[in-house]
N, C-alpha and C positions, 0 to 999 in steps of 0.2 A: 504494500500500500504506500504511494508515494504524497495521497492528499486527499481530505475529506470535506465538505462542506455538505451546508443544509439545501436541500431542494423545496418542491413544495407538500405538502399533505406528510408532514412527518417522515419523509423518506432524505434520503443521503446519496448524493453523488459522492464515488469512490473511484478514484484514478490509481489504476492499476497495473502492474506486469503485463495483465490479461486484457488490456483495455480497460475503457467505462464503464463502472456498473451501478445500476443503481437498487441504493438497499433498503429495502419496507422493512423495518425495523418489529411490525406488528404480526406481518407471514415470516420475518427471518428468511425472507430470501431476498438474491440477488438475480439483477436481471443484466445482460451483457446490453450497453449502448451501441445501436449498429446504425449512420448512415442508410439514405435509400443507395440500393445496390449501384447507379449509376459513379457516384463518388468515393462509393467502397474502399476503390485501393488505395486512397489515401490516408485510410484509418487504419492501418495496421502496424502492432507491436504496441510497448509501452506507452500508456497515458503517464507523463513524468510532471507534469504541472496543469492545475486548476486552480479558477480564480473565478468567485460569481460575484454577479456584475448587479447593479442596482433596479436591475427588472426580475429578480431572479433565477436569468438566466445564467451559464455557466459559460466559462473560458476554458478550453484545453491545450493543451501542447503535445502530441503523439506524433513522435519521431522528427520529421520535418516541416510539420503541418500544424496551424493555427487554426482549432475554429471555435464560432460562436453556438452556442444551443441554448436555446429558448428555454422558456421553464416548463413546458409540455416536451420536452426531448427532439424537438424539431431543427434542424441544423440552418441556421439563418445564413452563413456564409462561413468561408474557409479558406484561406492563401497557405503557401507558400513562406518558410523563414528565409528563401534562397531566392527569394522576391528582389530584383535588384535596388541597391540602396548602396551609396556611395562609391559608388564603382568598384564597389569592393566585393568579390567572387568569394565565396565561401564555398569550401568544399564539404562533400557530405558529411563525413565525418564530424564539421565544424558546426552543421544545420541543425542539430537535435537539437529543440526544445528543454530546457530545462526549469524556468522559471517565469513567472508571466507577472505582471502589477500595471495598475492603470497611475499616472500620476495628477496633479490637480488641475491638469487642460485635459484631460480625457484622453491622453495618449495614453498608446496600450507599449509597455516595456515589456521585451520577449528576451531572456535571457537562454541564452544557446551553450555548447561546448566549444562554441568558439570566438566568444565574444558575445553581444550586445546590439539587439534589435529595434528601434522606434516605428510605430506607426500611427496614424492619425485614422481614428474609425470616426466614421460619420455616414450613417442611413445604408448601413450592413456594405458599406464598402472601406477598402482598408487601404491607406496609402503609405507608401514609406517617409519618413522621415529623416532629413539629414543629419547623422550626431552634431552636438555642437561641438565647436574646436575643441573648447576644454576638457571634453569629455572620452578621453582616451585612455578607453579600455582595453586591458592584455589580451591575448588571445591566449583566451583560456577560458573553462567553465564557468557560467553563471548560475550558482547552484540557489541562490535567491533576489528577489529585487522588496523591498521594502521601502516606502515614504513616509520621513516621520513628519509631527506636527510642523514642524518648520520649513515642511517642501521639500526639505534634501531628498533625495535620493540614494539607499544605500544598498550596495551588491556584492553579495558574499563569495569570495570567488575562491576556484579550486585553483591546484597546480601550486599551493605554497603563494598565492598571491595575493592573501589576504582578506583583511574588508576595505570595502572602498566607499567613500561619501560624495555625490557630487550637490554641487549646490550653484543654482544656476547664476552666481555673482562669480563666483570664483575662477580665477583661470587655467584649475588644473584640479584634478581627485587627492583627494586626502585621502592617504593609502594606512592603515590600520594594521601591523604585521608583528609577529612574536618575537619579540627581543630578550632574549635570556637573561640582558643585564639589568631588564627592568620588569619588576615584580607586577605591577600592574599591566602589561601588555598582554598582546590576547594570546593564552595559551598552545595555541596551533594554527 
């Protein structure tokens, strides 16, 4: 289980190894989330990130793919992380989905293994977004994206890279990383 949130009528979206499922708490079962058969192949393998959105519908991340579902299980739209954006090719490897957060314009933040994704959703279409200058991120996994009260944005990343905070005055990331000679830094 990679992420759980509430759905509607007491039941649980659950992003999975297995895909989407969603769980009636009251039958104690699970039901697998399938696409209409036409968009299929793009939901296969791991559901690695979920994020429900203020309709209560849900956000996914599985494998290379973004999509939205409604709060009846209906798939409102779905792109691509390998969507081009900044002329910058991402190879597959780099495309998986690992974390996802909306920030406070409504951009949706897709954290990948290989870096850092922006898009601007507006009437179930998704557009890329240019990173800003200052916001130069490693390549390497984004294992979460978080917004705290003060609009930073902060993104927990693998590969020994730390935590990172961007905050859109500043002209570069404040990098958060384990320094042995100092007792309060972050552990790993």
């Amino acid at each position: 289980v990679y992420g759980i949130t509430q759905a509607t009528k007491a039941r649980l979206w659950v992003a999975t190894s297995a895909g989407l499922m969603l769980f009636d708490p009251a039958n104690k079962q699970f039901t697998k989330w399938q696409p209409e058969p036409s968009v299929r192949a793009d939901f296969v393998g791991e559901v690695r990130a979920i994020l429900r959105d203020k309709s209560a519908g849900i956000w996914i991340g599985q494998a290379s793919t973004i999509a939205h579902i409604n709060a009846d299980g209906q798939l409102l739209e779905h792109f691509k992380s390998t969507q081009h954006q900044d002329s910058k090719t991402l190879q597959d490897s780099q495309a998986l989905v690992r974390s996802l957060a909306f920030d406070n314009q409504g951009q949706l933040w897709v954290g990948l293994t290989g870096g850092l994704r922006i898009w601007r959703v507006h009437q179930q279409a998704a557009l890329a977004v240019s990173l800003p200058a200052s916001l130069k991120v490693p390549v390497a996994t984004v294992a979460a994206i978080l917004q705290d009260h003060e609009q930073s944005m902060w993104l927990a990343m693998g590969d020994d890279q730390g935590l990172l905070r961007w905050r859109a005055d500043q002209q570069s990331l404040e990098k958060f990383v384990n320094r042995p000679s100092v007792n309060s830094s972050l552990s790993g």
